[in-house]
C-alpha positions as CSV (number, residue, x, y, z in Angstrom):
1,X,25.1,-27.5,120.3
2,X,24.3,-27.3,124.0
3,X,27.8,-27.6,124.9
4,X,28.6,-24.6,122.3
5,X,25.8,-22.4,124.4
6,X,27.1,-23.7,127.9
7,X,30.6,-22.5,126.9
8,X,29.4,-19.0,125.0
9,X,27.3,-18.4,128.5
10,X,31.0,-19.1,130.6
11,X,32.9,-16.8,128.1
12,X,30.1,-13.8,128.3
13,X,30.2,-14.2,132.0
14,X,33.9,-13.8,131.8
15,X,34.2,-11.2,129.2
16,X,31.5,-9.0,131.1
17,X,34.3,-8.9,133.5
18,X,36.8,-7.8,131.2
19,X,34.4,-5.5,129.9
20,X,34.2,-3.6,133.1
21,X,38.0,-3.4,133.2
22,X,37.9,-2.0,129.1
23,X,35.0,0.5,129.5
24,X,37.2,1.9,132.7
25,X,40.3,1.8,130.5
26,X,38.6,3.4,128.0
27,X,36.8,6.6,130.0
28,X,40.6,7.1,131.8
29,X,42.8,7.4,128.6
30,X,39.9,9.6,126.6
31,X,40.2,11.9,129.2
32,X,43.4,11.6,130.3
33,X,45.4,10.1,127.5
34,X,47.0,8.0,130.4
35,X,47.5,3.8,129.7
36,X,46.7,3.0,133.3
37,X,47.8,-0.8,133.1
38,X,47.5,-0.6,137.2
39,X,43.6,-1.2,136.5
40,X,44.1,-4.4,136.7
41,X,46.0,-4.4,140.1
42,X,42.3,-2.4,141.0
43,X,40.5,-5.2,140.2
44,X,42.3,-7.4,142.6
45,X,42.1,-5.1,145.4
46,X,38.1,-5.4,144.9
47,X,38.5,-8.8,144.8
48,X,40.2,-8.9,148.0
49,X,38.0,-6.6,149.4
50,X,35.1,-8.3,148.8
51,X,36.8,-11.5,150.6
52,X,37.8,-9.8,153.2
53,X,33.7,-8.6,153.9
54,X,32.3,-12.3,153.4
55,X,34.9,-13.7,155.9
56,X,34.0,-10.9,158.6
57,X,30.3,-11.9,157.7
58,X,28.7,-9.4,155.6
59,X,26.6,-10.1,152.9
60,X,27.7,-10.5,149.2
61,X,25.6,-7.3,148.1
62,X,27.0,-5.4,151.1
63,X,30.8,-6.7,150.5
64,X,30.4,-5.7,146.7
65,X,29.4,-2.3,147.6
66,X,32.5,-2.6,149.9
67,X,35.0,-3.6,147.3
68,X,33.5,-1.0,144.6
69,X,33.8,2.0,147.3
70,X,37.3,1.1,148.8
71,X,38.8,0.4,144.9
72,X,36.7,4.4,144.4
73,X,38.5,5.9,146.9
74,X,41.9,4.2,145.9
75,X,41.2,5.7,142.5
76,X,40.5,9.2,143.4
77,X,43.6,9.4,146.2
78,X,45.8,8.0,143.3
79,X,44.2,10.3,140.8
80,X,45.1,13.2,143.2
81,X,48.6,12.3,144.8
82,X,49.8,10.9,141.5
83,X,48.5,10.9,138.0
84,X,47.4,14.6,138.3
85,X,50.7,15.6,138.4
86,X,51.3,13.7,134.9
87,X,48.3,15.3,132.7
88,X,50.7,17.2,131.0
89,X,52.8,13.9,130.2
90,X,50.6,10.7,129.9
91,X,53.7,8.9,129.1
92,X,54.5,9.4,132.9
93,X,51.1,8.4,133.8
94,X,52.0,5.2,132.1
95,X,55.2,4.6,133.9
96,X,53.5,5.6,137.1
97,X,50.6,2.6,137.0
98,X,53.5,0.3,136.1
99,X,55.2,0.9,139.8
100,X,52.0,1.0,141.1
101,X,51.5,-2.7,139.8
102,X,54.4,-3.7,141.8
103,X,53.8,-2.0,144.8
104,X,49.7,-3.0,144.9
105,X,50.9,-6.9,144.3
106,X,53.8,-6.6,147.4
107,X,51.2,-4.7,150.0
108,X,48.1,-7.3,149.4
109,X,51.0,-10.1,149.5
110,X,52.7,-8.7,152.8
111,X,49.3,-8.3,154.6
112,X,47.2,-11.2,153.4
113,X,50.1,-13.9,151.2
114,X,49.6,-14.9,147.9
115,X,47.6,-17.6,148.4
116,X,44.5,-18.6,146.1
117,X,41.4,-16.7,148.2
118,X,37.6,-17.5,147.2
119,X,34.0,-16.7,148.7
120,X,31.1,-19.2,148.6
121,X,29.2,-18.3,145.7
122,X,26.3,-15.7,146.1
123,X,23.5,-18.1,144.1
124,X,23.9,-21.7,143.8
125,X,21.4,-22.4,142.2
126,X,21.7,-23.9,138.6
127,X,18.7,-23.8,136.0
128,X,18.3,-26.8,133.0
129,X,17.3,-25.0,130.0
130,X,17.1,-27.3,127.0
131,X,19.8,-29.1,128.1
132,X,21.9,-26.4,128.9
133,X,23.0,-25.4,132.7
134,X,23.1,-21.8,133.2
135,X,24.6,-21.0,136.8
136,X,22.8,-18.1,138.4
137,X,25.9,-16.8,139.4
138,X,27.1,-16.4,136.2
139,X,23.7,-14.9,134.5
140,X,23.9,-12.1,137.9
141,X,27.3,-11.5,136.7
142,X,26.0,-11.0,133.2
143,X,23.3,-9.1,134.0
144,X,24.8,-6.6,136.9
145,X,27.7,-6.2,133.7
146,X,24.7,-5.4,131.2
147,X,22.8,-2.7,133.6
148,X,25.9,-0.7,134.6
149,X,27.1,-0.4,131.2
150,X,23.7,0.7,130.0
151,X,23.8,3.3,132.7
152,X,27.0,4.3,131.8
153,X,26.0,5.2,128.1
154,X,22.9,6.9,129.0
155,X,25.1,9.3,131.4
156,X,27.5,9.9,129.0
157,X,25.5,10.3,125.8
158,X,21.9,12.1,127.3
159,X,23.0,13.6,130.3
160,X,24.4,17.4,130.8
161,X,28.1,15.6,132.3
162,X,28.3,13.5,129.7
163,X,28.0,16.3,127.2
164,X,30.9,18.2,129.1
165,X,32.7,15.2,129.3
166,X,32.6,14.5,125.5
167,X,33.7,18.3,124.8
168,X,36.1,17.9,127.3
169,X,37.7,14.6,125.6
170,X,37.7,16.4,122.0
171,X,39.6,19.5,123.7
172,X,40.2,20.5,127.2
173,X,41.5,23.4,126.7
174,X,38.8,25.1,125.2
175,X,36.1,23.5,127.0
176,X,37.8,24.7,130.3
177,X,37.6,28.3,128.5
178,X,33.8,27.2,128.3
179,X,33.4,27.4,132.0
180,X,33.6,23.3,132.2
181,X,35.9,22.4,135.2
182,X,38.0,20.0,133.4
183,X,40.2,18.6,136.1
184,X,37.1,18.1,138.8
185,X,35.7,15.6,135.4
186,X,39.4,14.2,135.3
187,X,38.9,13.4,139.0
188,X,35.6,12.1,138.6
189,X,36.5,9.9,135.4
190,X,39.4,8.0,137.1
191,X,37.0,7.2,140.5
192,X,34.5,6.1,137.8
193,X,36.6,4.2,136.2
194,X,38.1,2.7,139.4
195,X,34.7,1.8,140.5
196,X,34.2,-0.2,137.8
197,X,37.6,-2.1,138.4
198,X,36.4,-2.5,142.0
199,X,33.0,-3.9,140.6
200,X,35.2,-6.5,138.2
201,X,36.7,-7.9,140.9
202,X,33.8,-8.1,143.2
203,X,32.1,-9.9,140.7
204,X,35.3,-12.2,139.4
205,X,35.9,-13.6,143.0
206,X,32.1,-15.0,142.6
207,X,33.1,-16.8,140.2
208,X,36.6,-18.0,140.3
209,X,39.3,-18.1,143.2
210,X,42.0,-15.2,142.6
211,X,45.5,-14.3,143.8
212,X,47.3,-10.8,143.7
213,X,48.2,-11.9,140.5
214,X,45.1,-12.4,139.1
215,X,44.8,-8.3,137.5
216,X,47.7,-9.1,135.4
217,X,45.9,-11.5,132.9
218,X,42.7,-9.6,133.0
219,X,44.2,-6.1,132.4
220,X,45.7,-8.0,129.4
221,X,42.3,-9.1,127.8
222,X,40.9,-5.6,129.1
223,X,43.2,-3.8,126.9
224,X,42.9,-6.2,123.7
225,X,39.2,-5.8,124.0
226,X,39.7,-1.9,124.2
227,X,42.2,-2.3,121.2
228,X,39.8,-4.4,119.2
229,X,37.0,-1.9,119.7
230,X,38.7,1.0,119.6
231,X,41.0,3.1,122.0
232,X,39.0,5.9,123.8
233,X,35.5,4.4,122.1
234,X,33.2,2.9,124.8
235,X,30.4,1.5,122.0
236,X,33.6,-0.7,120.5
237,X,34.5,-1.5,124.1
238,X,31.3,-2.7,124.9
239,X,31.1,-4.7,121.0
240,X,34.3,-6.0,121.8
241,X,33.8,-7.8,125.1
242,X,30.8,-9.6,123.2
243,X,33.6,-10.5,120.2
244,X,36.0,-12.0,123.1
245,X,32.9,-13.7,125.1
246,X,32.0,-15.5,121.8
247,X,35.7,-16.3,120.4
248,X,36.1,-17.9,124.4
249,X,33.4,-19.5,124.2
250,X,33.8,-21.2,120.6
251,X,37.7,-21.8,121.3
252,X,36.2,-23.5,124.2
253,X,33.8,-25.7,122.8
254,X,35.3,-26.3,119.9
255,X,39.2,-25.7,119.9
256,X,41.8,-26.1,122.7
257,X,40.4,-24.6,126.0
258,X,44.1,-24.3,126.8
259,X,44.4,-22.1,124.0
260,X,41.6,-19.5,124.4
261,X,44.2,-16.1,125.4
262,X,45.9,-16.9,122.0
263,X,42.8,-16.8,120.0
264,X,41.8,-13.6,121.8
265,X,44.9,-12.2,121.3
266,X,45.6,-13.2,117.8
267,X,42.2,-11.2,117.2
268,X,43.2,-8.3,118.3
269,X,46.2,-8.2,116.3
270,X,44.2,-9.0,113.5
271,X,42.2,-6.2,113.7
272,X,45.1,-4.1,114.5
273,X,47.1,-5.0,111.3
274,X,43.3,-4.3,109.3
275,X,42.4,-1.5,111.5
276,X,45.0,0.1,113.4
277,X,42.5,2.4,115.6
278,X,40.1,-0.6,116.1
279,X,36.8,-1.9,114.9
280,X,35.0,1.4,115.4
281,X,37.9,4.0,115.4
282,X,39.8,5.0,118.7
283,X,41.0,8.2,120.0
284,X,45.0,9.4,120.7
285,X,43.6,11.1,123.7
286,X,43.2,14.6,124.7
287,X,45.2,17.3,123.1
288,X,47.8,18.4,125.2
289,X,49.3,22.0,124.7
């Protein structure tokens, strides 16, 4: 039993992670109806943000706010010189964050190699609870994951922008003939979003070493827990990156660690074949005229 709980606390740390990545997924293609697999490639540029403000000395608080601003910024000039001009065409969109995969992989390799980069972890310390060690890094990840995803629903379902944001994701058209400026909420969706990629990787490098590689396998999981939830839904998003933390941590403990991405993936095909728009019904984006 306590290594079952040691390894569901390593999987929830993990999947709150991948949670970040499927809640941003989720916001951007409601809105936008654009797949943006380069989320992932976001996520490593916080990561390697981050590393790059422990190395010059900062503090891990001050280089997380670092990586979460820069991978904001990166979102809103690529929202602006790029995906804007594919609104019309989310298929484009798509096809867009695909070269941009590519081309964010070759600019952190030509500036910084592909080597494995890591950061001393933020909290070292490690508590005995019944038997079970719980690394405080891993319960900050947990709980940073659990606060900014409870701030997230309170904007979006009691506050006046989320309001315009949800009548805005049912039809933008006529919420723009409502007076709600539906591009300047695309804008601010996709640096959202972003900023939650940047915050995914500021928190992954405190837990494991990464590479420019690294966004590919979590944009992966991010997408399979925003299939198993529900395209376009952030509650199933949210339900669904508890589902994967669990199924990680039971494969774990009691299956073939080697073997966890195939459970997690074999779930979401599962539900898929049962459900095709997810465990709590997805969206197929805006409506586009």
């Amino acid at each position: 039993m306590d290594i079952l709980l040691q390894q569901i606390l390593n999987g929830l740390s993990i999947a709150s992670v991948i949670t970040l990545i499927a809640v941003g997924v989720t916001l951007i293609f409601g809105l936008t109806g654009i797949i943006n697999f380069a989320h992932g490639e976001f996520l490593m540029v916080g990561s390697i943000v981050t590393w790059l403000a422990v190395g010059a000395g900062w503090g891990f608080p001050l280089a997380l706010v670092a990586g979460v601003a820069t991978v904001a910024l990166l979102g809103l000039v690529l929202e602006r010189g790029l995906f804007r001009f594919t609104l019309d065409r989310p298929t484009n969109g798509f096809i867009v964050s695909l070269g941009l995969i590519v081309v964010l992989q070759h600019i952190v390799i030509l500036f910084w190699n592909a080597n494995q980069k890591s950061i001393p972890r933020p909290l070292n310390a490690i508590w005995d609870v019944g038997g079970v060690r719980i690394a405080a890094v891993r319960v900050m990840v947990i709980v940073i994951t659990a606060a900014v995803v409870a701030l997230t629903f309170f904007m979006i379902t009691r506050s006046r922008y989320g309001r315009a944001l949800r009548a805005s994701v049912e039809d933008r058209d006529t919420a723009a003939l409502m007076g709600i400026p539906v591009r300047r909420y695309i804008t601010g969706v996709f640096v959202f979003g972003s900023a939650l990629a940047g915050l995914g990787g500021a928190l992954l490098i405190a837990l494991f070493p990464i590479t420019p590689f690294t966004g590919g396998t979590i944009v992966m999981k991010g997408f399979a827990v925003a299939l198993i939830g529900g395209l376009g839904n952030l509650t199933g998003a949210v339900v669904a990156g508890l589902i994967l933390g669990l199924v990680e941590g039971f494969s774990a403990g009691y299956g073939l660690s080697e073997w966890t991405d195939a459970y997690s993936f074999a779930l979401m095909i599962i539900v898929l074949l049962v459900r095709p728009h997810g465990l709590f019904g997805g969206t197929s984006g805006p409506r586009v005229t």
